[in-house]
MARPAVEX-956343 format. One record per atom (N, C-alpha, C): residue number from 1; chain; atom name; y, z, x negated. Coordinates in steps of 0.1 Angstrom, whole numbers, plus 5000, padded with zeros to 4 digits. Atoms other than C-alpha are relative to their C-alpha. Layout:
BEGIN
REC/i/ch/at/north/up/east
REC/NUM/A/CA/Y/Z/X
...
// end
This chain:
BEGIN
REC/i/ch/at/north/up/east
REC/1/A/N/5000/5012/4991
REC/1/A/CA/4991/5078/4995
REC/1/A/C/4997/4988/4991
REC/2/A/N/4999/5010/5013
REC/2/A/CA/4976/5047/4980
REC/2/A/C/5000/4985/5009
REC/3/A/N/4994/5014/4994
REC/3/A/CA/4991/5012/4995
REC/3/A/C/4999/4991/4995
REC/4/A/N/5002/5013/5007
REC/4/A/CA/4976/4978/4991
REC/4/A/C/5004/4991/5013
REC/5/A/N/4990/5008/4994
REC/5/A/CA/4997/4952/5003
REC/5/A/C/4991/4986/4998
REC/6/A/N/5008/5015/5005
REC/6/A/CA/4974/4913/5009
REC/6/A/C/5014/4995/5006
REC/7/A/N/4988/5008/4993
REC/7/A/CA/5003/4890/5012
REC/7/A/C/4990/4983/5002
REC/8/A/N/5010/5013/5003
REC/8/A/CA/4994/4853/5017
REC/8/A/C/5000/4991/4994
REC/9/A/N/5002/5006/5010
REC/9/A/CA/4981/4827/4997
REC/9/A/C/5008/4986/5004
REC/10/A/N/4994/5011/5000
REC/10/A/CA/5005/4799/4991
REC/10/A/C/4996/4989/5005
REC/11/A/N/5004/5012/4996
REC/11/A/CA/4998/4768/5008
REC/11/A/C/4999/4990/4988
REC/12/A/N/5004/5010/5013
REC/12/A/CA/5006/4749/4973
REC/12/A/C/4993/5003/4995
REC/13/A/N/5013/4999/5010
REC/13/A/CA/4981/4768/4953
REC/13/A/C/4991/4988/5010
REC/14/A/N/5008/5007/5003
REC/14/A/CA/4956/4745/4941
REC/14/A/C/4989/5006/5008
REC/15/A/N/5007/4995/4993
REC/15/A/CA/4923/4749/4957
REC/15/A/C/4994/5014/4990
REC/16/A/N/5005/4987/5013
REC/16/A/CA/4913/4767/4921
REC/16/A/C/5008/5013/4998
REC/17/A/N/4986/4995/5000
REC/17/A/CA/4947/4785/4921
REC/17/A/C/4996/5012/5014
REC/18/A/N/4998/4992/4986
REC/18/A/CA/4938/4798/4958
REC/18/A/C/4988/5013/4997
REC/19/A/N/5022/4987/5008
REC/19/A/CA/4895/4815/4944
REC/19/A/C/5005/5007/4995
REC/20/A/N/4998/4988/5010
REC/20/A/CA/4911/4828/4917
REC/20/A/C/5012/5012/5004
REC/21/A/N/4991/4993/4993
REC/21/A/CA/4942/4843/4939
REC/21/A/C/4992/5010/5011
REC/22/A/N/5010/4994/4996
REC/22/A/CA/4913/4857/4961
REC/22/A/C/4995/5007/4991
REC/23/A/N/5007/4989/5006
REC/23/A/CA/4899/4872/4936
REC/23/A/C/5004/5008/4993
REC/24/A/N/4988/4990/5005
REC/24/A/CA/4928/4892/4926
REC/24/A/C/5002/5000/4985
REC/25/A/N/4998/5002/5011
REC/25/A/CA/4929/4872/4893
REC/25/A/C/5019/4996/4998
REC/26/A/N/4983/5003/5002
REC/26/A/CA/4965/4861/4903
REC/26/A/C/5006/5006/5012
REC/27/A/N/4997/4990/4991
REC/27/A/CA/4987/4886/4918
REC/27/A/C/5015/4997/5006
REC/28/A/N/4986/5002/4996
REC/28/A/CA/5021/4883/4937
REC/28/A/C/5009/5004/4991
REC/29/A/N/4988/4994/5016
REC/29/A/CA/5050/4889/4911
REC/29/A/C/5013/4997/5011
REC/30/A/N/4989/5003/4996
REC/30/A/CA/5078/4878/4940
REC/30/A/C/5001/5013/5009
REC/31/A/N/4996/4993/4995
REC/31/A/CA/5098/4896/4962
REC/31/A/C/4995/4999/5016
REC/32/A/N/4992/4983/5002
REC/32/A/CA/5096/4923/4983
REC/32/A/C/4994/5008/4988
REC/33/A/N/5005/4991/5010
REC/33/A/CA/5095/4946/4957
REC/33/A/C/4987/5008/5010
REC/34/A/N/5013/4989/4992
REC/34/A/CA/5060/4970/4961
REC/34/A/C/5007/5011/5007
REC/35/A/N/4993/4991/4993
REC/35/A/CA/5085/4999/4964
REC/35/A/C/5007/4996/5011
REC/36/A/N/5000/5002/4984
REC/36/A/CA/5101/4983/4996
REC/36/A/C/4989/5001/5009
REC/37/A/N/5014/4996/4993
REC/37/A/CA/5065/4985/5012
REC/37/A/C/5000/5013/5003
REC/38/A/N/5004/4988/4998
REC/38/A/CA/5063/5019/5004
REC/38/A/C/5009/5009/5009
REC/39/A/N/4990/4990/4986
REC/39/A/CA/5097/5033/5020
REC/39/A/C/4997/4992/5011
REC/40/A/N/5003/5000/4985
REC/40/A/CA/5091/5012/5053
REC/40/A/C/4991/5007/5002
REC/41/A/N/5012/4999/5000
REC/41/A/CA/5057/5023/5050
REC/41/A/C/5002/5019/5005
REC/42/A/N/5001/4991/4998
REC/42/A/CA/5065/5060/5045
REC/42/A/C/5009/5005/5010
REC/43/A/N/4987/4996/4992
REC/43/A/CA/5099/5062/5068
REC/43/A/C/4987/4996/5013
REC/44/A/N/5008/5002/4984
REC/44/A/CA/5074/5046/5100
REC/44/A/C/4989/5011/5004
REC/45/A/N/5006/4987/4994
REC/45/A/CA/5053/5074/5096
REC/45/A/C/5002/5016/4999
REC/46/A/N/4996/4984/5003
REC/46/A/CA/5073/5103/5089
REC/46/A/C/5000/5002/5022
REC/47/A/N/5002/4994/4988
REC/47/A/CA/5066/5125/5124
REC/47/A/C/4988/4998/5006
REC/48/A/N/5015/5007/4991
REC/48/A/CA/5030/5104/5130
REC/48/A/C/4992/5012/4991
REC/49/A/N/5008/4996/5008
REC/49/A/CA/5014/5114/5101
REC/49/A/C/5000/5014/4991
REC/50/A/N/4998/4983/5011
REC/50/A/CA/5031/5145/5079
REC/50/A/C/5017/4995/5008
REC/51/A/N/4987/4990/4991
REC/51/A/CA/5065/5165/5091
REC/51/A/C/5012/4987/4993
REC/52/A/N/4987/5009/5009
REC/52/A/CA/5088/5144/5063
REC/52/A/C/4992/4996/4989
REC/53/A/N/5009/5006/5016
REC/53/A/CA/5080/5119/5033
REC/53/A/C/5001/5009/4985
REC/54/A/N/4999/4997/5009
REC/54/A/CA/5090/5141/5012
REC/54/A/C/4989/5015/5000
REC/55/A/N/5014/4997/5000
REC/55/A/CA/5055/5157/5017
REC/55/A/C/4994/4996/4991
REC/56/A/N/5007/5005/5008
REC/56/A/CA/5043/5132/4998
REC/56/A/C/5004/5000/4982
REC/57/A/N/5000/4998/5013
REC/57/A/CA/5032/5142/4963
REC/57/A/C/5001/4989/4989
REC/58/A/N/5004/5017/5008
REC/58/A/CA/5016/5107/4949
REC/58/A/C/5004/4988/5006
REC/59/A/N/5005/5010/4990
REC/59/A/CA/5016/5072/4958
REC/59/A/C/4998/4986/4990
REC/60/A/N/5004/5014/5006
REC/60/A/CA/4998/5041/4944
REC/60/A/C/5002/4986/5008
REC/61/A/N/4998/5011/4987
REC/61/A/CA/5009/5007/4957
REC/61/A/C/4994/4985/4989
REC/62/A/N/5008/5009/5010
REC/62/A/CA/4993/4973/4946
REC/62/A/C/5003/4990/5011
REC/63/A/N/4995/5012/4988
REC/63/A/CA/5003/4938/4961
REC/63/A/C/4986/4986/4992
REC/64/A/N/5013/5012/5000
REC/64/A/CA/4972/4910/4964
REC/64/A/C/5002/4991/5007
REC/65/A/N/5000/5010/4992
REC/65/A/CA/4967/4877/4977
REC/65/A/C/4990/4999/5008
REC/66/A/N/5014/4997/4991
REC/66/A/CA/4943/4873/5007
REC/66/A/C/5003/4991/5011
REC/67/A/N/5003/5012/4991
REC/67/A/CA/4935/4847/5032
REC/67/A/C/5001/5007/5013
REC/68/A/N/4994/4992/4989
REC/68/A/CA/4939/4879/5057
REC/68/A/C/5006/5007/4996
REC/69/A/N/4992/4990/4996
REC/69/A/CA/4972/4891/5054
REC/69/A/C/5000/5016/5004
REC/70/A/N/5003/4985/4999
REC/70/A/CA/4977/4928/5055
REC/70/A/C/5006/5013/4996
REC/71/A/N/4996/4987/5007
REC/71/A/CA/4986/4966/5049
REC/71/A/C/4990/5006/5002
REC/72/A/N/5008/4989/4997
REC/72/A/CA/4961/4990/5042
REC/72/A/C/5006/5012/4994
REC/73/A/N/4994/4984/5004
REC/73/A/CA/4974/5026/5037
REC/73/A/C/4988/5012/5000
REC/74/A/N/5009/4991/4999
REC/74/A/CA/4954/5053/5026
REC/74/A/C/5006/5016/5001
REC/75/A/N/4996/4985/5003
REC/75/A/CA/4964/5094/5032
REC/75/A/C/4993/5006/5000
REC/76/A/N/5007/4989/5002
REC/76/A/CA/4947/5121/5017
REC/76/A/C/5005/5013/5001
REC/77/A/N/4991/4982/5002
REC/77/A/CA/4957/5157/5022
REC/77/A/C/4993/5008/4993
REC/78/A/N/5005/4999/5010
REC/78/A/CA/4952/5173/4991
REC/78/A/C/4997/5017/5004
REC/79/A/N/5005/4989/4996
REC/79/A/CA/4930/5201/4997
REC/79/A/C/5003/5018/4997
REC/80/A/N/4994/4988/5001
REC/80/A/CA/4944/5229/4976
REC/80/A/C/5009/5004/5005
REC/81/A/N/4986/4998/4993
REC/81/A/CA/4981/5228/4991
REC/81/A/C/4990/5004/5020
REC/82/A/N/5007/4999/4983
REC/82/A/CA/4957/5225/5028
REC/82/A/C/4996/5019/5001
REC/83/A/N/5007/4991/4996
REC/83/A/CA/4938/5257/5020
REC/83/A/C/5010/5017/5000
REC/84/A/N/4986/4993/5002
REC/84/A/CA/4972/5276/5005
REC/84/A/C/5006/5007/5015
REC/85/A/N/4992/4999/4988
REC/85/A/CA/4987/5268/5038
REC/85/A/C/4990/5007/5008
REC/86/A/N/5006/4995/4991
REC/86/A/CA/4959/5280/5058
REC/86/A/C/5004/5020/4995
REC/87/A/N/5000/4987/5003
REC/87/A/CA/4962/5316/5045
REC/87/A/C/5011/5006/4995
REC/88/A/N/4985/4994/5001
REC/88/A/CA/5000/5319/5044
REC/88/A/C/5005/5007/5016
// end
C-alpha cells in the first residue's frame, strides 16, 4: 500500500515559500503523524478492500504540500501470494 498525503499550503508561506512547497522542496514535518494516516486509512477499508489490515504486507506513506488537498492510496495485490491462493 503506498499513501501520499497533500496537506495544505500555509497561508503564511511566502509566495517563494509556497513554489518551492509545491514542488515538494519543502515537506510537512507537523502533526498528524504519517502513521496516523495510515491506521485511519487502513481501519476504513478493512472489509472494502481486503478481509483484515493485517493483509497488508508493505506500506509507503509520504506527506506533501499541495494547493489541492488530498489522499491518494495505492493497493497492489502482490501476485505471487494471488496465484498461491488460487491453487489452494
Amino acid at each position: 500500500m503506498v499513501v501520499n498525503v497533500y496537506r495544505p499550503i500555509p497561508k503564511s508561506f511566502s509566495k517563494k515559500k509556497t513554489a518551492a512547497a509545491e514542488a515538494g522542496q519543502i515537506r510537512p514535518t507537523t502533526k498528524p503523524d504519517a502513521d496516523n494516516y495510515v491506521k485511519g486509512i487502513k481501519d476504513a477499508l478493512n472489509k472494502v478492500i481486503w478481509k483484515d489490515d493485517s493483509q497488508i504486507v508493505s506500506v509507503t506513506v509520504a506527506k506533501f504540500y499541495s494547493q489541492r488537498p488530498r489522499i491518494e492510496v495505492k493497493v497492489q495485490e502482490l501476485e505471487e501470494q494471488a496465484q498461491q491462493l488460487s491453487i489452494i
